[in-house]
ZADO-1210 file (C-alpha; in nm, 4 decimals, padded with zeros to 6 digits):
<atoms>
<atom x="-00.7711" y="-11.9692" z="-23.4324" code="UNK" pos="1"/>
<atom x="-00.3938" y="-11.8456" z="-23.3201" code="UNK" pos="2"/>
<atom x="-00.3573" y="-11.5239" z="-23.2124" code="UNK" pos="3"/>
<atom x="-00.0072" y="-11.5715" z="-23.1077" code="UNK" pos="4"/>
<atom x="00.3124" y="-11.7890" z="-23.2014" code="UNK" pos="5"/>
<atom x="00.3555" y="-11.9271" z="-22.8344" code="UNK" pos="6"/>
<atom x="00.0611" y="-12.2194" z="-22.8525" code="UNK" pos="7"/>
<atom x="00.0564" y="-12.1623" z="-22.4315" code="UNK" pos="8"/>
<atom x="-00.0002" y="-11.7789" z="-22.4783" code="UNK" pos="9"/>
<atom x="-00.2271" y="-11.8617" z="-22.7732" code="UNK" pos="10"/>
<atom x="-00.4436" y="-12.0756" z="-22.5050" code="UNK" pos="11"/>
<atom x="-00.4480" y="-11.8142" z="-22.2439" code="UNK" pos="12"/>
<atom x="-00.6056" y="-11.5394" z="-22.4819" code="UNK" pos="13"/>
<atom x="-00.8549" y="-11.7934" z="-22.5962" code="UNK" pos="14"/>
<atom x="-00.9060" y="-11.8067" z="-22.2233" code="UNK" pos="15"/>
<atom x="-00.9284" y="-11.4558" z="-22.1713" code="UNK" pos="16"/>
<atom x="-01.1449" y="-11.3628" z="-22.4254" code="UNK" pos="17"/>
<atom x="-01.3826" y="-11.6550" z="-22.3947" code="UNK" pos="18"/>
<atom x="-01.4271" y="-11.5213" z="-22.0062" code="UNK" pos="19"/>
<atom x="-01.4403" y="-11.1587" z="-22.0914" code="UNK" pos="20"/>
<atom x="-01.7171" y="-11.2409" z="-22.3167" code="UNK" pos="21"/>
<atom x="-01.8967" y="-11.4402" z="-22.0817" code="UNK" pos="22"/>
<atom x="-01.8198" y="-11.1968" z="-21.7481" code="UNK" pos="23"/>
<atom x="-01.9860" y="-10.8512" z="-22.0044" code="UNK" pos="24"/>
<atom x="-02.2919" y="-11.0656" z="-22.1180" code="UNK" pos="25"/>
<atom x="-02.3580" y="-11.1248" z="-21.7560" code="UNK" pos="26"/>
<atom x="-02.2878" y="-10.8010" z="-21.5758" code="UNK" pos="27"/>
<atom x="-02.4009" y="-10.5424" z="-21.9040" code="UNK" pos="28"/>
<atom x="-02.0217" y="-10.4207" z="-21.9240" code="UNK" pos="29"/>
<atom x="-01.8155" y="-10.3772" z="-22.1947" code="UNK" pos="30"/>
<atom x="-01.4562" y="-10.3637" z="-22.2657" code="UNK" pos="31"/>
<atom x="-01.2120" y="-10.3140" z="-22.5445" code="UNK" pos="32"/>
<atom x="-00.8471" y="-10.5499" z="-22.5102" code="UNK" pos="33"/>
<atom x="-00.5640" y="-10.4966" z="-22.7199" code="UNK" pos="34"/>
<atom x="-00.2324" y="-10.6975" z="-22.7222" code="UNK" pos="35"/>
<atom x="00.0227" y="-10.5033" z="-22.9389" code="UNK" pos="36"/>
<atom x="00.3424" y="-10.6680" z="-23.0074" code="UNK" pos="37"/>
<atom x="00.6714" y="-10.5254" z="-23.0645" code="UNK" pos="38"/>
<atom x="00.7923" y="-10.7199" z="-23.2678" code="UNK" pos="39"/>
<atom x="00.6776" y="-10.7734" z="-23.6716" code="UNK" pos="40"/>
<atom x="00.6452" y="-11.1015" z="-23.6754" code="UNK" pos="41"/>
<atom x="00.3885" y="-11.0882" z="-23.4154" code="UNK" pos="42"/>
<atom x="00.0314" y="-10.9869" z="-23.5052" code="UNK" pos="43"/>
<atom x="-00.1964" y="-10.7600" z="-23.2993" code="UNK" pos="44"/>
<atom x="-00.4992" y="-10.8799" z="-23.1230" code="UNK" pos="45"/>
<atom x="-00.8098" y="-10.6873" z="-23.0377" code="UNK" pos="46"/>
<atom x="-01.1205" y="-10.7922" z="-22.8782" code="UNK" pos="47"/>
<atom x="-01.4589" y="-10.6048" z="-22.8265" code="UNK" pos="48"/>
<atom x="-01.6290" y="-10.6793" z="-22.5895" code="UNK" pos="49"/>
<atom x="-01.4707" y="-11.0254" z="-22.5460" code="UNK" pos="50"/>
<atom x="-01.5230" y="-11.0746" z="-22.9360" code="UNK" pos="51"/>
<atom x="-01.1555" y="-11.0987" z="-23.1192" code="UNK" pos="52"/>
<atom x="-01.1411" y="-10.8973" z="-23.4506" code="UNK" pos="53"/>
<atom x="-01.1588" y="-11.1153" z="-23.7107" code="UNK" pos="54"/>
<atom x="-00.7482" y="-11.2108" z="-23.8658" code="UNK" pos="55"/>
<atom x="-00.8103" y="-11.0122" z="-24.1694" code="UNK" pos="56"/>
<atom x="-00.9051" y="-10.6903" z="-23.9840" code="UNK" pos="57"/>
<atom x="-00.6725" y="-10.4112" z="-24.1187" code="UNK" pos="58"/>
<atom x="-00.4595" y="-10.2127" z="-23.8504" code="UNK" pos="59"/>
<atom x="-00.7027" y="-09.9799" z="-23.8995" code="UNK" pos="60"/>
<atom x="-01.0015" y="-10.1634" z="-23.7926" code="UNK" pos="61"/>
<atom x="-00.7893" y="-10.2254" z="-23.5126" code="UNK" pos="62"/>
<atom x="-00.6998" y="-09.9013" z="-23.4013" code="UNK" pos="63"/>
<atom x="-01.0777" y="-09.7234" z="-23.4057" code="UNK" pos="64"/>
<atom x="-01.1910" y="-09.9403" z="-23.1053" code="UNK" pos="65"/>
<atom x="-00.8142" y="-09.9052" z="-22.9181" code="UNK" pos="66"/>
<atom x="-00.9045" y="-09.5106" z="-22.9498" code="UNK" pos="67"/>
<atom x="-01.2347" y="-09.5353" z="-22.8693" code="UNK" pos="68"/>
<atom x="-01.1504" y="-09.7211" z="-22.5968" code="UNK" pos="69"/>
<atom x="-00.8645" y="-09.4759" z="-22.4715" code="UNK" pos="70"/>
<atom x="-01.0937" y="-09.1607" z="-22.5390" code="UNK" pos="71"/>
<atom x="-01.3913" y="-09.3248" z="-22.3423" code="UNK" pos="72"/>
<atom x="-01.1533" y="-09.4174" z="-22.0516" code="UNK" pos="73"/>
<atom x="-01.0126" y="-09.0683" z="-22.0373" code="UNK" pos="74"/>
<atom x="-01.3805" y="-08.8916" z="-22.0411" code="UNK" pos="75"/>
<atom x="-01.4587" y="-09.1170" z="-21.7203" code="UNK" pos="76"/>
<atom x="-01.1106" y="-09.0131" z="-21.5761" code="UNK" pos="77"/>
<atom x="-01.1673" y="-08.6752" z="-21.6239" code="UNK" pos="78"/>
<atom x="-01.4806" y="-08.6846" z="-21.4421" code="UNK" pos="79"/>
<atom x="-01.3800" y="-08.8815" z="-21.1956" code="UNK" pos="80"/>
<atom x="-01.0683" y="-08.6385" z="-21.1113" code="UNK" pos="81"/>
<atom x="-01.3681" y="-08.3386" z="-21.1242" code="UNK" pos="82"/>
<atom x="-01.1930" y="-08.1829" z="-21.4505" code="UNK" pos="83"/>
<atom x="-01.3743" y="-08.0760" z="-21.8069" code="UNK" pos="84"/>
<atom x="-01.2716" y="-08.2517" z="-22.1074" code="UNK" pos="85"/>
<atom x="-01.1325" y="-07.8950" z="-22.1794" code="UNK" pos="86"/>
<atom x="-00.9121" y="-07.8817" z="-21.8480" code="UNK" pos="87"/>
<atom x="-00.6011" y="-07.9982" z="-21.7734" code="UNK" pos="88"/>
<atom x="-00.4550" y="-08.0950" z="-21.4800" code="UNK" pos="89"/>
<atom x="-00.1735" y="-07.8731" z="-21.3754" code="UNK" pos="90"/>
</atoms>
């Protein structure tokens, strides 16, 4: 499978997702990565919980876990800082 055009950068994703997936089997945890490019002729990656989105996902597919993600993230920061969702930090 390539996820990117650099075969070394390619390799190192493999990498990283193959050990994300094992590391959130083992512990219970879960995690959302996303790798998005600049560039056009570059394509996104997203795994879920160390599983990559299959090539033919849409950008759409792609983008409901990346929010998820971000929106999850921020409820825990929010708590953790003692705020409501509703608050804002001045």
């Amino acid at each position: 499978m390539s996820y990117h055009m650099d075969e070394e950068v390619n390799e190192a994703f493999i990498r990283l997702m193959d050990a994300l997936c094992m590391w959130e089997r083992n512990t219970g945890r879960a995690s959302t990565l996303a790798f998005i490019p600049w560039e056009k002729d570059e394509r996104m990656v997203v795994a879920v919980d160390g599983k990559p989105l299959p090539p033919e996902a849409s950008f759409r597919d792609m983008e409901i876990p990346v929010k998820l993600a971000i929106e999850r993230r921020r409820g825990l920061l929010y708590a953790e800082w003692g705020f409501k969702k509703e608050e804002k930090a001045a």
